[in-house]
C-alpha positions in Angstrom: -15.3 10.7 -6.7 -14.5 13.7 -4.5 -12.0 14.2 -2.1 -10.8 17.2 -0.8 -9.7 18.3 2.8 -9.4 16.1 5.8 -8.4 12.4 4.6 -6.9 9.4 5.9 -3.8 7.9 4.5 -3.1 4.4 5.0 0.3 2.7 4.9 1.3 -0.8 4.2 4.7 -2.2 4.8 5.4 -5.2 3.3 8.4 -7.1 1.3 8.5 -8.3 -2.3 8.9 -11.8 -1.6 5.2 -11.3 0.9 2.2 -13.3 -0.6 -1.8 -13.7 -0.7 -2.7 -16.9 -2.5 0.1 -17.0 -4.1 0.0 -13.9 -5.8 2.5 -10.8 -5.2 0.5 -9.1 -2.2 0.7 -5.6 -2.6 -0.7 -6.4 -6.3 -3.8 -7.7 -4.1 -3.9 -4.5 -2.0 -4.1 -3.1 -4.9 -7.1 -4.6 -6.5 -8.8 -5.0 -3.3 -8.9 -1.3 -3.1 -9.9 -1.0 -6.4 -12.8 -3.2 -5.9 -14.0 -1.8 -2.4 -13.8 1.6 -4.6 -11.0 3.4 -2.5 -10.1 6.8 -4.2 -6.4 4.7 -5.5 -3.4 2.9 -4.6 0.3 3.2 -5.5 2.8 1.0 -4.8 6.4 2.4 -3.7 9.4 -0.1 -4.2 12.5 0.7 -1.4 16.2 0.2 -2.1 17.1 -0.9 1.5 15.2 -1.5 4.7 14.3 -3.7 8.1 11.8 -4.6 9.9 10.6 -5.8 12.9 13.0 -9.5 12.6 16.1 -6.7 11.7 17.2 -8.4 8.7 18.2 -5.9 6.3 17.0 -5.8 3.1 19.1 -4.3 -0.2 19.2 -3.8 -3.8 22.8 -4.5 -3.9 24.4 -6.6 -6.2 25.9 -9.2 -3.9 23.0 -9.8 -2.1 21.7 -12.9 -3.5 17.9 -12.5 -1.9 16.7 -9.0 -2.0 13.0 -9.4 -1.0 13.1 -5.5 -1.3 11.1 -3.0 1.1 7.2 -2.1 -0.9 5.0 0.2 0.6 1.6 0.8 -0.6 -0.1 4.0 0.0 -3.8 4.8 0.0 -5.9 7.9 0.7 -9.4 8.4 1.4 -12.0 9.1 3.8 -11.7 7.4 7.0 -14.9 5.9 6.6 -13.7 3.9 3.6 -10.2 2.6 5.0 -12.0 1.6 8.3 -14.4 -0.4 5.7 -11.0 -1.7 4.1 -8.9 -2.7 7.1 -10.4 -6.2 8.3 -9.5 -7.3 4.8 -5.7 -6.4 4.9 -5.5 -7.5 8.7 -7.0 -10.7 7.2 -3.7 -10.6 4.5 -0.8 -9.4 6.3 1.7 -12.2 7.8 4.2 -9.8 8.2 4.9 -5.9 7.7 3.3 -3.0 9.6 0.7 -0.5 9.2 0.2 2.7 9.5 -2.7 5.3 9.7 -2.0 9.1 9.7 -4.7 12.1 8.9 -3.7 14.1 6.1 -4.9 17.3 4.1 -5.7 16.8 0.2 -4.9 19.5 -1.8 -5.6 18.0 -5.2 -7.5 14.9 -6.1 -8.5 14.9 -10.1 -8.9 12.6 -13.3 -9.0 13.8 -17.1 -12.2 12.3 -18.2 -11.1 12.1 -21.7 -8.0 10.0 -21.2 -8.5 6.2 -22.0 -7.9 3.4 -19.5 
């Protein structure tokens, strides 16, 4: 796949503790990217956030239930995410999402490396 110049990057916030059939969900983001054959997906765990109820969430030690802060990121072609987005508005209880144009630079694989 090619991508290169104009793209879209899509933005999930969600918690830890968040679930699809009780599976972690941004572990099925994830593989429902994969499968809908979005360029990738990475998953980015927060130390400390809030949301929209403004209970803070923390990594620190006396906090008994951390349910940390995950956001999972996601570029490609608007086309793509567009195709994508009914799914995760199907999955989301909770969290918010974002959509934001974005310039890629740089988007390569090493055909000799092994999965």
């Amino acid at each position: 796949m090619q991508l290169f110049g104009e793209a879209e990057l899509l933005r999930v916030y969600i918690g830890e503790d968040d679930r699809h059939q009780g599976r972690p969900l941004a572990e099925a983001i994830v593989e429902q990217a994969r499968r809908q054959g979005l360029a990738g997906a990475t998953v980015l765990r927060g130390l400390m956030g809030f949301g929209a109820n403004s209970v803070v969430h923390t990594s620190k030690i006396l906090r008994l239930s951390a349910d940390l802060p995950l956001v999972v990121e996601i570029v490609d072609t608007l086309e793509k995410i567009q195709e994508f987005l009914p799914w995760l508005h199907g999955v989301i209880g909770e969290g918010l999402v974002t959509l934001e144009t974005v310039r890629v630079f740089a988007y390569r694989h090493n055909p000799d490396r092994k999965a």
